[in-house]
PDB file of N, CA, C and O in Angstrom:
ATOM      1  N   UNK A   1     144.009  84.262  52.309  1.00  0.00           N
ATOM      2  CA  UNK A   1     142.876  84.305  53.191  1.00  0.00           C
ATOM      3  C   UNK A   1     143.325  84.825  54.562  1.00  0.00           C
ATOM      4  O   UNK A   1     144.214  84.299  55.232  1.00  0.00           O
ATOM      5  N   UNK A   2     142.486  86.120  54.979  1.00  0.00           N
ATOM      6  CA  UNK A   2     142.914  86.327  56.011  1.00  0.00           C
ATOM      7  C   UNK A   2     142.732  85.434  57.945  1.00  0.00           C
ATOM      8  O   UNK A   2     141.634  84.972  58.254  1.00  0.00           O
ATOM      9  N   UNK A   3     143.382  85.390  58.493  1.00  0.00           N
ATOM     10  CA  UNK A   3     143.070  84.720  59.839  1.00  0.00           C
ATOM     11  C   UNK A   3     142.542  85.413  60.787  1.00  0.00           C
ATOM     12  O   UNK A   3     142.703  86.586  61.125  1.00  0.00           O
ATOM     13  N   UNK A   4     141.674  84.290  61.326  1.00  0.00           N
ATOM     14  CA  UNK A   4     140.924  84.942  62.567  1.00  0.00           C
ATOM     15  C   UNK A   4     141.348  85.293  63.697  1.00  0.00           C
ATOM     16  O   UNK A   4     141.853  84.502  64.493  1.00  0.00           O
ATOM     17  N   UNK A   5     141.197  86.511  63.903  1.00  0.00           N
ATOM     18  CA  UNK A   5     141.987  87.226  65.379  1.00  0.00           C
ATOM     19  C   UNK A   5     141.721  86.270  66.708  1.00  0.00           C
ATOM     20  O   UNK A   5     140.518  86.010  66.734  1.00  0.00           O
ATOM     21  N   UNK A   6     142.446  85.632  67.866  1.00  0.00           N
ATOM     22  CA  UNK A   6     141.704  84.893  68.810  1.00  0.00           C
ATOM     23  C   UNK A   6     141.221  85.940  69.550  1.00  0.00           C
ATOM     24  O   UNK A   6     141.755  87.003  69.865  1.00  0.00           O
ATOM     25  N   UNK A   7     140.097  85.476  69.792  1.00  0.00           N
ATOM     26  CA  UNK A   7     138.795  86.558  70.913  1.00  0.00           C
ATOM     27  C   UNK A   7     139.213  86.054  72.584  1.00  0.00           C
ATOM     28  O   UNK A   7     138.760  85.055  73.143  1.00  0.00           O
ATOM     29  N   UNK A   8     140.342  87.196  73.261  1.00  0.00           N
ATOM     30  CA  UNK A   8     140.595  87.023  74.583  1.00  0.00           C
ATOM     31  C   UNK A   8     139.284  87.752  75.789  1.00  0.00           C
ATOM     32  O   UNK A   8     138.346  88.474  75.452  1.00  0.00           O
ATOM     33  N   UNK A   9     139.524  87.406  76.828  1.00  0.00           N
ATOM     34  CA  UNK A   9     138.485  88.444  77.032  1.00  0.00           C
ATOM     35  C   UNK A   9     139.108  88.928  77.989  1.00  0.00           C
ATOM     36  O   UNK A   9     140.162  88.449  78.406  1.00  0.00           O
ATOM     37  N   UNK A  10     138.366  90.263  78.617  1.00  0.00           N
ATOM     38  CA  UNK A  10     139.052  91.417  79.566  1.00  0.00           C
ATOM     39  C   UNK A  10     140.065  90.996  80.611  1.00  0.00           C
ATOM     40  O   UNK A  10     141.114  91.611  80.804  1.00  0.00           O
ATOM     41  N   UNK A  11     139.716  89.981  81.233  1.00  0.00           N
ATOM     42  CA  UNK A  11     140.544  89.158  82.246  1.00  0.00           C
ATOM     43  C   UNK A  11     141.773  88.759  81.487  1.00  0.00           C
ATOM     44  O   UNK A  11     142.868  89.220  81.812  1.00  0.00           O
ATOM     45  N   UNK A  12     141.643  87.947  80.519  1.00  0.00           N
ATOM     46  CA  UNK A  12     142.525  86.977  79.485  1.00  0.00           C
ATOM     47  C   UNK A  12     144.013  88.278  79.120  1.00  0.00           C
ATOM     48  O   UNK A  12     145.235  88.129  79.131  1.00  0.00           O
ATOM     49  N   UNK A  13     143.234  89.336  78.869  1.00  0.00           N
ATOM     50  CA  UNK A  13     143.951  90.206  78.098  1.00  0.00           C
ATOM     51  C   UNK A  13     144.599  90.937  79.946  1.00  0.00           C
ATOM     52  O   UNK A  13     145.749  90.654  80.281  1.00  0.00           O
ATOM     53  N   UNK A  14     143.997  91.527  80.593  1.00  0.00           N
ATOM     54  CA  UNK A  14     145.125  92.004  81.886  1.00  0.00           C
ATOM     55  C   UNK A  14     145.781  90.989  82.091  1.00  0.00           C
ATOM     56  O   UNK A  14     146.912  91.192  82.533  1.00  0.00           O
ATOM     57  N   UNK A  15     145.279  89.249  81.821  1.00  0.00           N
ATOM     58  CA  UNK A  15     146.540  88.742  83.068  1.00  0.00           C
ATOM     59  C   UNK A  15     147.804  89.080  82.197  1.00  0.00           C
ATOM     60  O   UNK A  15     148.800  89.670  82.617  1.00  0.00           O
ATOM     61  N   UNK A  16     147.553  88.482  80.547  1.00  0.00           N
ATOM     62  CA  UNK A  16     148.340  88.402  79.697  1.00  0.00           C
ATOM     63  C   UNK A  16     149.659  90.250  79.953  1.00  0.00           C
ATOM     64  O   UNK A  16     150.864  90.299  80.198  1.00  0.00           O
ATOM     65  N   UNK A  17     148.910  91.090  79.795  1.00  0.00           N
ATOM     66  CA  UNK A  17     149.151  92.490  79.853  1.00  0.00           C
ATOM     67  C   UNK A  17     149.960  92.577  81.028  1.00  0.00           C
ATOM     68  O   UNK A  17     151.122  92.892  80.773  1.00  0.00           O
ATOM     69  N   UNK A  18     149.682  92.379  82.332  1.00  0.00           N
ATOM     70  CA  UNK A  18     150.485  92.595  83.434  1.00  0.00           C
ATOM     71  C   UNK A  18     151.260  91.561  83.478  1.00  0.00           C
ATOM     72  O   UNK A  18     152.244  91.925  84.123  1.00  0.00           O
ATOM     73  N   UNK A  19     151.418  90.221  83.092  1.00  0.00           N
ATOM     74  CA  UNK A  19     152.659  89.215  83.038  1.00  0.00           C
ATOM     75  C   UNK A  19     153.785  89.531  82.444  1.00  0.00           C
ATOM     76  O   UNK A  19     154.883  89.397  82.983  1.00  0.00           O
ATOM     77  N   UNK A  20     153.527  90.162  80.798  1.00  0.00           N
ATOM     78  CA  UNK A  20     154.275  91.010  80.021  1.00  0.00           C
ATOM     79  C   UNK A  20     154.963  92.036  80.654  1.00  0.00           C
ATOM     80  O   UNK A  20     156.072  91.913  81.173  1.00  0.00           O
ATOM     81  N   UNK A  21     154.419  92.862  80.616  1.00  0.00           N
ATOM     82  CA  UNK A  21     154.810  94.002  81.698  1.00  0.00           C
ATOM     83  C   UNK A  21     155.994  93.985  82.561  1.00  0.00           C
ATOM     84  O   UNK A  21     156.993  94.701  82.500  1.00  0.00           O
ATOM     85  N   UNK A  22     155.632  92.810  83.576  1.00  0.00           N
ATOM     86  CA  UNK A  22     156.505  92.359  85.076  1.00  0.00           C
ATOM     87  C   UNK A  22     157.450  91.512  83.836  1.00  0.00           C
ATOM     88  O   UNK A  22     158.374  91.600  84.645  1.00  0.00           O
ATOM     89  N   UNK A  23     157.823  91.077  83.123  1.00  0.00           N
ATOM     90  CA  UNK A  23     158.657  90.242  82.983  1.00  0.00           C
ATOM     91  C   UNK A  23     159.711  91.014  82.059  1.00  0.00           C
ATOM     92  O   UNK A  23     160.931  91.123  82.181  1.00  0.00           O
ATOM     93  N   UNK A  24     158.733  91.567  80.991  1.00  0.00           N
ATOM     94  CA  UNK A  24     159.909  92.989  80.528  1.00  0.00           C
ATOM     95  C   UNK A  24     160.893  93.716  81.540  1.00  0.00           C
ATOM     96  O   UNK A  24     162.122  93.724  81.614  1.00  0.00           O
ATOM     97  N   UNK A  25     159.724  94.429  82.420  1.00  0.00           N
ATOM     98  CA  UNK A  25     160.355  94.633  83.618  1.00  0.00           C
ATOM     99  C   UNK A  25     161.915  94.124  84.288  1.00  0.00           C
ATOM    100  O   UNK A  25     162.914  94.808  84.511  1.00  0.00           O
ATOM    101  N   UNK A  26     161.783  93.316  84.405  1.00  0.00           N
ATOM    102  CA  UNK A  26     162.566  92.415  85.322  1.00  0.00           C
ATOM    103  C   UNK A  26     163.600  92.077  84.440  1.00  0.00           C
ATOM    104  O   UNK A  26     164.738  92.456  84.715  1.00  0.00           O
ATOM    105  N   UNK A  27     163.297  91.136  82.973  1.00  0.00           N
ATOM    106  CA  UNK A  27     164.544  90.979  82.376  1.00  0.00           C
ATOM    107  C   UNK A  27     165.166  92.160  81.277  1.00  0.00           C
ATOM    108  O   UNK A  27     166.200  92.044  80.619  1.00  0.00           O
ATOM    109  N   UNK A  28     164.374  93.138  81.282  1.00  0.00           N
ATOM    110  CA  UNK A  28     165.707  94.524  80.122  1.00  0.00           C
ATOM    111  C   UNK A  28     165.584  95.073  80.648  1.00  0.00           C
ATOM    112  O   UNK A  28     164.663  95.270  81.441  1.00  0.00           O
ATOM    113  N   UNK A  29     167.151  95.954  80.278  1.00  0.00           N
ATOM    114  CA  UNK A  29     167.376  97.154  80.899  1.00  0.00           C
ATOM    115  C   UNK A  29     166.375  98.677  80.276  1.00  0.00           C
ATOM    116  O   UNK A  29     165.509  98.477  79.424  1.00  0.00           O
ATOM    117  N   UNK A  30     166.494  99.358  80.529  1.00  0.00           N
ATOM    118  CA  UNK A  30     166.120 100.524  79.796  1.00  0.00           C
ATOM    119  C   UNK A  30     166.620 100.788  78.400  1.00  0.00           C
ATOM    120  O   UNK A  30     165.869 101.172  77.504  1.00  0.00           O
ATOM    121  N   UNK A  31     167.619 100.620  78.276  1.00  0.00           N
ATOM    122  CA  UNK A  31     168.889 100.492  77.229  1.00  0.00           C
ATOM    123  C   UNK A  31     168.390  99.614  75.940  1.00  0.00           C
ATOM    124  O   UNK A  31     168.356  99.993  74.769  1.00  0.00           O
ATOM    125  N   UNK A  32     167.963  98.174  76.538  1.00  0.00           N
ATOM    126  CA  UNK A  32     167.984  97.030  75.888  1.00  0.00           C
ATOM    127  C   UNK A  32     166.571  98.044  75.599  1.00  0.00           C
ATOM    128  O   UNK A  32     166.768  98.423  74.444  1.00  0.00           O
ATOM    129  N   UNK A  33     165.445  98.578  75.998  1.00  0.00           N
ATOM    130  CA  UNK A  33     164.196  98.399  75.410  1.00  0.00           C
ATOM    131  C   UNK A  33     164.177  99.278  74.525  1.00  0.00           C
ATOM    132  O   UNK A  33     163.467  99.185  73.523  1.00  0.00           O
ATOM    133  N   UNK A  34     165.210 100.579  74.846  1.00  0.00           N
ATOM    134  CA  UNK A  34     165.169 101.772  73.676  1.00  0.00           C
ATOM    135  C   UNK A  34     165.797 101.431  72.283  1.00  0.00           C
ATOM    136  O   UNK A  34     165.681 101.947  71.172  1.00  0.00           O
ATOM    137  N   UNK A  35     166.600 100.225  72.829  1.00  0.00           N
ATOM    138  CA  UNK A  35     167.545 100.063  71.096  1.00  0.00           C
ATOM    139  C   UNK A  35     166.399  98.926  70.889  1.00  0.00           C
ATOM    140  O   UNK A  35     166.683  98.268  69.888  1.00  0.00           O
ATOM    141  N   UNK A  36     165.447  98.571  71.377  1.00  0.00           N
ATOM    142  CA  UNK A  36     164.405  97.981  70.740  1.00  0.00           C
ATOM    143  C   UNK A  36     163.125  98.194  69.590  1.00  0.00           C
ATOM    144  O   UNK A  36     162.738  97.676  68.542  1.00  0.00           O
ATOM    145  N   UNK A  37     162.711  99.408  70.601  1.00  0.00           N
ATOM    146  CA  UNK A  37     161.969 100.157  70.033  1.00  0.00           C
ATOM    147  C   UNK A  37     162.401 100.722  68.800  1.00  0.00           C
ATOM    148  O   UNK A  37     161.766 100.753  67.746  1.00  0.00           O
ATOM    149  N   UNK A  38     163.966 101.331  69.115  1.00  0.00           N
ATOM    150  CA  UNK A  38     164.396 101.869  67.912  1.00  0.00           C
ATOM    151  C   UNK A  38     164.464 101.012  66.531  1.00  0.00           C
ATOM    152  O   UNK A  38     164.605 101.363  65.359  1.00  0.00           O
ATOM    153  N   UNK A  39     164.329  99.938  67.057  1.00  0.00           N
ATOM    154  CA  UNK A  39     164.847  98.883  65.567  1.00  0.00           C
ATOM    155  C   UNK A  39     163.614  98.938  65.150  1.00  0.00           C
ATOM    156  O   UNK A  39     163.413  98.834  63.940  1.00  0.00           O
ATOM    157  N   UNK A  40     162.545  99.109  66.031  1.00  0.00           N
ATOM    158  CA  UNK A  40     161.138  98.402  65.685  1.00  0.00           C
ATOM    159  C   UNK A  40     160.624  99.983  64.574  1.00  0.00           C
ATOM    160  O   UNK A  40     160.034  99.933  63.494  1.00  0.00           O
ATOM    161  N   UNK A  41     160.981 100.929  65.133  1.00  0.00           N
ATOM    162  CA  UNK A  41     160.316 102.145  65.111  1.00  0.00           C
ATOM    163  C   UNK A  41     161.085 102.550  63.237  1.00  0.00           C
ATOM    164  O   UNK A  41     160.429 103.258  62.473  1.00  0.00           O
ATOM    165  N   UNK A  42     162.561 101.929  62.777  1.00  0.00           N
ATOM    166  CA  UNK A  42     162.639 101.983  62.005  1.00  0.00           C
ATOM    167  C   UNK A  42     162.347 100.959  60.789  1.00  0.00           C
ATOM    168  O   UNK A  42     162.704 101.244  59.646  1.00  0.00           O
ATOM    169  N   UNK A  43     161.867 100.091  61.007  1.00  0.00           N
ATOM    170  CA  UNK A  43     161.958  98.799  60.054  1.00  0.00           C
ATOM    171  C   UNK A  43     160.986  99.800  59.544  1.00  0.00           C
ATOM    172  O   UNK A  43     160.815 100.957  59.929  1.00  0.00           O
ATOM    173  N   UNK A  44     160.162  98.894  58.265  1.00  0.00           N
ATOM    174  CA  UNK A  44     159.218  99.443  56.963  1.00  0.00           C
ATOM    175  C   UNK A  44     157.784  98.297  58.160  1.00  0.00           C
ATOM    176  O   UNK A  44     158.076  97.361  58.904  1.00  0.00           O
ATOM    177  N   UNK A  45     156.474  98.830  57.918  1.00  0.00           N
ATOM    178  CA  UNK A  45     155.806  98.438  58.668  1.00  0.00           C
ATOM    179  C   UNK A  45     155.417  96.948  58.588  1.00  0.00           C
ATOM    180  O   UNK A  45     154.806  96.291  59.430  1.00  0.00           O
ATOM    181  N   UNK A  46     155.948  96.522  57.284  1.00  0.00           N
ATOM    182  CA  UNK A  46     155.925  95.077  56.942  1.00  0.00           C
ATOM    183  C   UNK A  46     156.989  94.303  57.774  1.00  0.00           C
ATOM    184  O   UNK A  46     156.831  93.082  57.803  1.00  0.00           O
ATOM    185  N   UNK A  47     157.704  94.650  58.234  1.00  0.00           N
ATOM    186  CA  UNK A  47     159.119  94.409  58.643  1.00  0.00           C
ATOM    187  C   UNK A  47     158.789  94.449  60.483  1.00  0.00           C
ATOM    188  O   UNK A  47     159.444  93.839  61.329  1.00  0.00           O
ATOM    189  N   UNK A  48     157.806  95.190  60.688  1.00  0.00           N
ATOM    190  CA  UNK A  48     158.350  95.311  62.210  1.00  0.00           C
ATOM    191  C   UNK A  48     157.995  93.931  63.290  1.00  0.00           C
ATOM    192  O   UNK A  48     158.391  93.785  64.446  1.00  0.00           O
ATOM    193  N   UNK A  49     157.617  93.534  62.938  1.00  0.00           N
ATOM    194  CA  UNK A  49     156.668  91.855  63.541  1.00  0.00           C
ATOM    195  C   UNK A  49     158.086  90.926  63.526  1.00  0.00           C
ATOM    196  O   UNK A  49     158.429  90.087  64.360  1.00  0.00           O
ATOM    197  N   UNK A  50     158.794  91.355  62.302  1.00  0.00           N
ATOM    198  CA  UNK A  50     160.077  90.608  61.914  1.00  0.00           C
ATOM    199  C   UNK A  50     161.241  90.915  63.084  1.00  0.00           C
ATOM    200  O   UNK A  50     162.160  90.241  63.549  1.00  0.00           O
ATOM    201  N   UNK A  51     160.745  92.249  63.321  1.00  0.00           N
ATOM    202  CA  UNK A  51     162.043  92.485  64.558  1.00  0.00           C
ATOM    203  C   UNK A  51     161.694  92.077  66.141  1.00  0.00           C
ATOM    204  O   UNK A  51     162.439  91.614  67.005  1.00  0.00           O
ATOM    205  N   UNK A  52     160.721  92.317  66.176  1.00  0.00           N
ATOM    206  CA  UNK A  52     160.148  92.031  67.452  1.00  0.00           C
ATOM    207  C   UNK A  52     160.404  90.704  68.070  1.00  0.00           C
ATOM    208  O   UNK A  52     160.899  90.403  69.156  1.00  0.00           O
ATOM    209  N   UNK A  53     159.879  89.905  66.973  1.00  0.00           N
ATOM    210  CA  UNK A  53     159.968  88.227  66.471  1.00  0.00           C
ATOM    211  C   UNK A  53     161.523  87.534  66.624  1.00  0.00           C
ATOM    212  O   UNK A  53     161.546  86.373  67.033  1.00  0.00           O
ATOM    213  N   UNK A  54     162.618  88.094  66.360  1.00  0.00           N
ATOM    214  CA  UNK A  54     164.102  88.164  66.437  1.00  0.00           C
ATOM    215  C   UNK A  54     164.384  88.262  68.164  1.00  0.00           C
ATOM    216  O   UNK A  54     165.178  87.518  68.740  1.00  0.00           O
ATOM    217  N   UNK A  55     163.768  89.069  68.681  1.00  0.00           N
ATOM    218  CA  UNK A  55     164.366  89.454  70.297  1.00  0.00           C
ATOM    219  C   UNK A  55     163.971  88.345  70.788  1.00  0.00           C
ATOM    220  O   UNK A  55     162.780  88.038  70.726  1.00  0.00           O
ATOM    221  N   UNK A  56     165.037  87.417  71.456  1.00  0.00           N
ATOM    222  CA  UNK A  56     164.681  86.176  72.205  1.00  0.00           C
ATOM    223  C   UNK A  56     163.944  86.526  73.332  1.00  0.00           C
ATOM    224  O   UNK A  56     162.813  86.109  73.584  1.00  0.00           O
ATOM    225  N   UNK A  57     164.751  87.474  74.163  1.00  0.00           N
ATOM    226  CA  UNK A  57     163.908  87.682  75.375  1.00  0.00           C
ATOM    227  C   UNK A  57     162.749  88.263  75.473  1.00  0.00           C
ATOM    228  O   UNK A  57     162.050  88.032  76.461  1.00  0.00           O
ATOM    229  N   UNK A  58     162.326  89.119  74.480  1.00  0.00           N
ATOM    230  CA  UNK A  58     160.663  89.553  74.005  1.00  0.00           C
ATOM    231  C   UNK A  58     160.034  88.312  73.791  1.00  0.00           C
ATOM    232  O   UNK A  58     158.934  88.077  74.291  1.00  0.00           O
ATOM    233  N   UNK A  59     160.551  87.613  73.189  1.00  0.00           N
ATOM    234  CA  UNK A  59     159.601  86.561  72.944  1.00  0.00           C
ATOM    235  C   UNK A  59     159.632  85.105  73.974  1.00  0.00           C
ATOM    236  O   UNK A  59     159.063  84.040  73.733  1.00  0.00           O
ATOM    237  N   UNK A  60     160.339  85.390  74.969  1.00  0.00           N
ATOM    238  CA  UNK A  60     159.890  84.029  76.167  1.00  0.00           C
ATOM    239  C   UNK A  60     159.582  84.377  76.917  1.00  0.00           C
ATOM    240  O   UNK A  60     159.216  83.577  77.778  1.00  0.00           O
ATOM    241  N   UNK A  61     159.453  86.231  77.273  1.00  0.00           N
ATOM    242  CA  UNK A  61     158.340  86.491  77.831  1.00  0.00           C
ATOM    243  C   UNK A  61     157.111  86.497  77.533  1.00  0.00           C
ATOM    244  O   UNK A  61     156.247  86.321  78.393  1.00  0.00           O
ATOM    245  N   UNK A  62     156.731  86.781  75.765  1.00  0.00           N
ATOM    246  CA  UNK A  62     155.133  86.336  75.531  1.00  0.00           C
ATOM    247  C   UNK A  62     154.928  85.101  75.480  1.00  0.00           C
ATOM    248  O   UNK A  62     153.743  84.805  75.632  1.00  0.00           O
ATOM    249  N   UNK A  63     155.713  84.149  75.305  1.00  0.00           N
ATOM    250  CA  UNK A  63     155.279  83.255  75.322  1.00  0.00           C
ATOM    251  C   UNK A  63     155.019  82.415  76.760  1.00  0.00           C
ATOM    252  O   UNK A  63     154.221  81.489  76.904  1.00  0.00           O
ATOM    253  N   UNK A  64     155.930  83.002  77.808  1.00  0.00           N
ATOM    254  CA  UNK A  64     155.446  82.138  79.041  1.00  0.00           C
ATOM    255  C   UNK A  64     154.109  83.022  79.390  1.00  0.00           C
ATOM    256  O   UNK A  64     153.575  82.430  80.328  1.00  0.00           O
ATOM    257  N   UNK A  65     153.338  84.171  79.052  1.00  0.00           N
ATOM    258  CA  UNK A  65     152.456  84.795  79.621  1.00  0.00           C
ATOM    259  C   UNK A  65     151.507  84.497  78.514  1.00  0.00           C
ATOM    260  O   UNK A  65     150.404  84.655  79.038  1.00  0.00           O
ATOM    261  N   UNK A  66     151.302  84.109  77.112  1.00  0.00           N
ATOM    262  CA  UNK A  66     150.333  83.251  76.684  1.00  0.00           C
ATOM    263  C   UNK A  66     150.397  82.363  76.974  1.00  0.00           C
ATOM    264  O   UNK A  66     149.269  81.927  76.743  1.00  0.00           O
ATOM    265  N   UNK A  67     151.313  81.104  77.650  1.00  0.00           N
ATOM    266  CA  UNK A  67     150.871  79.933  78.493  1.00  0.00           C
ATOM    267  C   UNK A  67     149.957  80.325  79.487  1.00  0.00           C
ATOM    268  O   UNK A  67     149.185  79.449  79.876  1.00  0.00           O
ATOM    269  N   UNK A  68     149.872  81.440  79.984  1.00  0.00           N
ATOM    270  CA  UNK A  68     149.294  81.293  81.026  1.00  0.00           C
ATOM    271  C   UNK A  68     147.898  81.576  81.510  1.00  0.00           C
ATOM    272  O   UNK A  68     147.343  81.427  82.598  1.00  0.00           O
ATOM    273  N   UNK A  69     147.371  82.207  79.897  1.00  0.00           N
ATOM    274  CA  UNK A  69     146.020  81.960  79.455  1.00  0.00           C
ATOM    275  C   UNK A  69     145.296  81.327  78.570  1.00  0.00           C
ATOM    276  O   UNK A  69     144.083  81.194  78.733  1.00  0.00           O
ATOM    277  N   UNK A  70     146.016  80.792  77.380  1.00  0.00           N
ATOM    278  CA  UNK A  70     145.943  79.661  76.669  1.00  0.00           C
ATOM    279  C   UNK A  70     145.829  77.998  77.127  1.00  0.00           C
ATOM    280  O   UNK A  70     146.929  77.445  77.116  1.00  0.00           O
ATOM    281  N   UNK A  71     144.991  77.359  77.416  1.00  0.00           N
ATOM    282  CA  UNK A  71     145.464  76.114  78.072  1.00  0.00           C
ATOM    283  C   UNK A  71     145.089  75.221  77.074  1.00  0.00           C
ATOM    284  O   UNK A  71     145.304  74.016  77.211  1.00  0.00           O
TER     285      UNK A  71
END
């Protein structure tokens, strides 16, 4: 059964969008984001959620910037 997408709204989605952003920003290098992409850009498309999901620092930046519209 498939799951229901959560419905953000325009606000929800920039703060989320520019928190991301600034925090990528700030913690990788250029370096770190291209051998990112690259991993992402080769996995099989089932696979790429899997790599993304692996990068610690990708992921405590979404997650402190869905804290911060999620309450």
């Amino acid at each position: 059964m498939a799951e229901k997408t959560p419905d953000f709204t325009y606000d929800e989605m920039s703060i989320y969008c520019s928190c991301t952003a600034k925090k990528v920003m700030k913690n990788f290098t250029v370096q770190e984001l291209m051998m990112l992409e690259g991993k992402i850009i080769a996995a099989d498309e089932s696979e790429q959620m899997k790599v993304v999901a692996a990068n610690e620092k990708f992921m405590k930046a979404v997650s402190f910037c869905l804290s911060k519209i999620i309450k």
